[in-house]
Structures are given as C-alpha cells and as structure tokens.
N, C-alpha and C positions, 0 to 999 in steps of 0.2 A: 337282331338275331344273335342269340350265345350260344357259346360252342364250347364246352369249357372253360378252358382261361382268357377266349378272345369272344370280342363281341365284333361286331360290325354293322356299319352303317352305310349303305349302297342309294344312289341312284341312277338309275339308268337300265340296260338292256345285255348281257354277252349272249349273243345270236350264239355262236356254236357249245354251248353251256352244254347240252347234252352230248358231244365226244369227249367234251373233258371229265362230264361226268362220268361216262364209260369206263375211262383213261382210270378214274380214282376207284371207281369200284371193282376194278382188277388189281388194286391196290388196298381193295377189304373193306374199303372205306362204303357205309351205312347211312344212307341217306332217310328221311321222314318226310318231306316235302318234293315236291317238283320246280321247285321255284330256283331260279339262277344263284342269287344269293347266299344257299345252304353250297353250291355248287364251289362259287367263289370262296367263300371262308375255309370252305376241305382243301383247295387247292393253293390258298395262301397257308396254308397249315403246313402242308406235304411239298411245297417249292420253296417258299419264302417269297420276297420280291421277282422272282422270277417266272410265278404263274404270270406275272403279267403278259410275258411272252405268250402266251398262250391262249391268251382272250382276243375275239375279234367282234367288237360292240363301242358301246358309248356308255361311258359312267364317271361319277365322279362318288368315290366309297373312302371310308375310314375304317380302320382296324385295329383295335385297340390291345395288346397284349396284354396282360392281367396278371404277369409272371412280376417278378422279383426286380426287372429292368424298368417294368409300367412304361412298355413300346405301343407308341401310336404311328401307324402307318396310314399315309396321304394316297391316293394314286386318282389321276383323270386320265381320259384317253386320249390317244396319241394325237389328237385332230380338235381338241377341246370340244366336242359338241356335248360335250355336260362337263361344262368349269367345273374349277375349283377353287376358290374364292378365300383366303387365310388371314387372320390379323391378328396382331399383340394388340389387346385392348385391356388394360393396365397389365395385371398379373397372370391376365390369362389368353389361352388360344382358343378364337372363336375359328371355326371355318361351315360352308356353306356351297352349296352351288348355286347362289345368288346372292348378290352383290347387299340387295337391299338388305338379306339376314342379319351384317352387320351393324347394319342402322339405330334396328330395334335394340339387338343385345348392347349395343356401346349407352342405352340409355337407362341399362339395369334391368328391365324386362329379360325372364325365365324363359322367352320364349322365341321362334324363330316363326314373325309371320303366323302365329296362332299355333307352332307346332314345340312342343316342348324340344328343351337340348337335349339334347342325346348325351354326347360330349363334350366333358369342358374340363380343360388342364390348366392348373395353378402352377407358378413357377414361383 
C-alpha cells in the first residue's frame, strides 16, 4: 500500500485499528479502505515511531520513506507472535517474517517463497 512518499509492507492484525482510526480522522485524515493497514501508515505518518504505542495486535511491517533520507522502518510486536526476521546478504537488506524467506533470496531468486520482494535496500 502507498501513501504518498511511504509505502508499506504489514503482516499481521491491530485489533483496535478502528479507535485509532477514529483518533486520525479527528485529525482530517481520509481513509479509502477498511483495512488495518491504510490505518497503520496514517498513524505512522501523524506519530512517527511512536504510533507504535498505540497498536494493541501482532505484526511484523516495514515502512519505507520515499523522502530525500530513503528511511526504512522495521517494527514487530512487543511479544514476537509475527517475527521479524533481517540479514545483510551481500549489498543488500533482505527481511521477512520467516526465517525460510532468506534462503530463497540469498540464492538470487526475486522472490520470497513464490511471493515477489517488496523491498530491497542496496548499500
């Protein structure tokens, strides 16, 4: 999902996704969907790191900045029941919420387990 200069990549659940959406759209903020997701990226937008306070679920998401900095942001949940999974595999940063994702990619394969990368940072 893109949102202007950020994109993001989520798995997992925020159970109370709808007060915080509330919370943002007393804050003007224009939602399209119902899905948690569009919830989360508004509220990483409008907090920074510190929506994280504010989600009570299980995920493991990326968030990509698109600005002038090209910020990528990690976060899993406080209890891991959706890892997060990270490597340097040569020049670049693979991560996953499963372990096996890296396997495939460290063998040059474009893809994670049948599913294309999303993200992938060169250093």
């Amino acid at each position: 999902m893109q949102y202007g200069r950020y994109v993001i990549t989520f798995n997992g659940e925020i159970y109370n996704f709808l007060e915080i959406r509330q919370q943002l759209q007393q804050k003007n903020y224009v939602f399209t969907s119902e899905s948690d997701t569009e919830v989360i990226l508004a509220a990483y937008i409008e907090w920074g790191k510190d929506c994280l306070h504010k989600f009570n679920g299980m995920w493991a998401m990326a968030i990509w900045d698109n600005n002038e900095k090209k910020k990528l942001f990690l976060s899993r949940d406080r209890f891991g029941k959706k890892p997060l999974f990270y490597a340097l595999i040569g020049n670049q940063l693979v991560f996953a919420s499963e372990i096996e994702s890296h396997f495939s990619f460290s063998t040059g394969s474009k893809t994670f387990k049948g599913f294309p990368v999303v993200f992938r940072a060169s250093f």
